[in-house]
N, C-alpha and C positions, 0 to 999 in steps of 0.2 A: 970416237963415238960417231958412228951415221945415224942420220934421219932421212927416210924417204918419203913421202905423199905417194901414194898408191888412189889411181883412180878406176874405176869399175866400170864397164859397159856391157849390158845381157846382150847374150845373142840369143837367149831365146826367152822361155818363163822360167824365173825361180820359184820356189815354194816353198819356205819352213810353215811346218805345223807353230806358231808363237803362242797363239793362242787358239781354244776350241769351244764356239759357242753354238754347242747343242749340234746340229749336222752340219755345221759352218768352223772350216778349220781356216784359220786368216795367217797372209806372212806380215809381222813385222817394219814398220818401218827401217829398218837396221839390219848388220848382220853379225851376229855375236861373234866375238874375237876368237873365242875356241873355235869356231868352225871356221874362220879364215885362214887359222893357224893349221888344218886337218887340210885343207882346201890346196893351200901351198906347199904340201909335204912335207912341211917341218917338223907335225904329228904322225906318226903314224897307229893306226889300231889292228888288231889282226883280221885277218879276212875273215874268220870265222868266229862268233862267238853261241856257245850252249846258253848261256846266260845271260840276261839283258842286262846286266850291268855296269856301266862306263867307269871308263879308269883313267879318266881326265888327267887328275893328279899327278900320275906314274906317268901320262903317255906326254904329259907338256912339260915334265919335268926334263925329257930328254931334247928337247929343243936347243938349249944351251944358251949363249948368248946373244938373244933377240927377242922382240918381243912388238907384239902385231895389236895394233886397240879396233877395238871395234868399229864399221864403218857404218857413218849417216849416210841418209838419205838425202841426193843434191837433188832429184828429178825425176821422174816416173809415175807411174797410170797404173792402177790396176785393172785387172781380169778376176770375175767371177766365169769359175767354169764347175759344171756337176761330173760326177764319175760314180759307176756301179761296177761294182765285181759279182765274180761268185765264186763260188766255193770248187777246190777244184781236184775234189778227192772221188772216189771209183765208186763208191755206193752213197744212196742219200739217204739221209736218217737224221734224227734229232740227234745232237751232241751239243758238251757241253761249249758256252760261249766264251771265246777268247779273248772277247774284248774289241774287238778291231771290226770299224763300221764297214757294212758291204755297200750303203750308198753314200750318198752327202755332198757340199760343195765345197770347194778349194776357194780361198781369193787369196790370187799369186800378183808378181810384177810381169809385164809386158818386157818383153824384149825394147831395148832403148833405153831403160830404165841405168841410172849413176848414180852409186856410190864411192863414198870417199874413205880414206883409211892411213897409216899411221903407221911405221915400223922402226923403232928404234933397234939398233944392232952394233956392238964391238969390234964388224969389221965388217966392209965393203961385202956385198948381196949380188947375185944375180936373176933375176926371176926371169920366169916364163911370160912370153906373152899372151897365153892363155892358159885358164886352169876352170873346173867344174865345180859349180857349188849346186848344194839343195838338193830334195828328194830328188828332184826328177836329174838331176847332173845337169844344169843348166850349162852352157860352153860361157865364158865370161870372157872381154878382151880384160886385161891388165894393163897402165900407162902409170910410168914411175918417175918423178920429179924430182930430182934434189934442190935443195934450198941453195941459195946464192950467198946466205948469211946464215951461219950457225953457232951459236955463242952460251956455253953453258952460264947459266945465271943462279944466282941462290936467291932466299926468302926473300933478303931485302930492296930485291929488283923488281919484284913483284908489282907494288903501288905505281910504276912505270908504266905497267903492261896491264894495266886494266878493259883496254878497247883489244888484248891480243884474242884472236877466236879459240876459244877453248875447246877439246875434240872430245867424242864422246868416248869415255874408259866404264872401265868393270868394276864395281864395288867390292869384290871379296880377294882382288890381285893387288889392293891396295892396303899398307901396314894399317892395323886399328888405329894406332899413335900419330898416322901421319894423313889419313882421312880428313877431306874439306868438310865446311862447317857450312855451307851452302853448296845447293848442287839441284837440279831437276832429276826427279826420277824418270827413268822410263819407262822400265820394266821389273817387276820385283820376281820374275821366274826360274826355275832351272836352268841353264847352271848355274847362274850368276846375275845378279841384279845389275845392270845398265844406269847410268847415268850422266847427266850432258850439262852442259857449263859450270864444271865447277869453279870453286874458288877459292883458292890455295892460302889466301895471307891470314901470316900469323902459323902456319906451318912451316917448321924447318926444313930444310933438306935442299934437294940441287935439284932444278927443272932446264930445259933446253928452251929457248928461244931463237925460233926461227922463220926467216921470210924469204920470199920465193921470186922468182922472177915477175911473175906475171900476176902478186899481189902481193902489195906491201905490206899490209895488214900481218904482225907477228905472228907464230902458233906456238903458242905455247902447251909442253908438256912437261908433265915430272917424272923425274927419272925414280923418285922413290918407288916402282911398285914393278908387279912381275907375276908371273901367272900364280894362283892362289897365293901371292905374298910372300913368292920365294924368290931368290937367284934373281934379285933386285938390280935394274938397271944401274942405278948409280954404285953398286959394288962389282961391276964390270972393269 
């Protein structure tokens, strides 16, 4: 079993739509795991689709064995910026409305802005040193860590590790049965509801305990979950 620390640096603005308040479309403090997962081409979706449909399911099913958690926010500033379109069809006329605002404002991160991130995997990784997230394809650096100490642990290790920093995971990649009993919401949206320190004791099953060069501080994860609660780390 590997564990890497993945840490993020923009080179320029990101912008997910997270939330949309009236002609105010805001990102996230975070970056939801599906699209780190799409971001690093572990997913792939087809270039074209007739149908706005996402096939999350099907397309992270083929990932195989590895699996990416969502990443917090260490650091960053936002930008409010406005944008207007138009319409860019050969004659003008009323037609019916599609939905999609022609002005409004964005608030994105600034270029500088860190995040952190999380990839468990059944065999040794190689990534890119850069890769493009968010509407606009933000260029992102990449910087990957391994831990100095990696020790798989079970439940009863737990009450040991209660100062370990806990990393923010996805509510629905996690079995019903093995779901913590405290936890911070973040986000209860599409795809997947987000949530950040949980706490595992008194749930069975096998988590990784591990610590880094340049913090002692453990991190703990559990190996019970996996994208929608399939093809579970710990049956790797």
């Amino acid at each position: 079993m590997e564990l890497y620390r993945c840490d993020l640096t923009l080179h320029d603005y990101l912008f997910f739509a997270t939330t949309e308040r009236g002609k105010v479309a805001e990102t996230g403090p975070f970056i939801h795991n599906y699209a780190l997962t799409y971001a690093l081409g572990w997913a792939v979706s087809p270039w074209h689709n007739e149908i706005q449909k996402p096939r999350y399911r099907e397309e992270l099913a083929e990932v195989g064995r590895r699996y990416v958690t969502p990443a917090r926010l260490v650091r960053g500033s936002y930008l409010v910026s406005q944008y207007n379109t138009m319409s860019e069809s050969y004659s003008l006329g009323r037609t019916q409305s599609t939905g999609y605002p022609d002005w409004g404002f964005i608030r994105c991160f600034r270029p500088g802005a860190a995040f952190r991130f999380y990839v468990i995997s059944a065999e040794a990784v190689q990534f890119s040193h850069y890769f493009r997230l968010g509407k606009f394809m933000a260029k992102t650096l990449l910087h990957v860590t391994t831990p100095h100490n990696l020790q798989q642990v079970t439940a009863e290790s737990l009450p040991s590790l209660r100062r370990a920093t806990r990393p923010m995971l996805t509510w629905n990649d996690i079995p019903t049965s093995a779901r913590p009993a405290v936890y911070d919401i973040i986000v209860s949206a599409l795809p997947g509801r987000l949530i950040d320190n949980p706490v595992f004791e008194g749930v069975a099953g096998s988590y990784l305990s591990a610590t880094f060069a340049d913090d002692e501080t453990a991190v703990l994860l559990p190996l019970h979950m996996g994208y929608y609660g399939e093809n579970l780390c710990e049956s790797w």
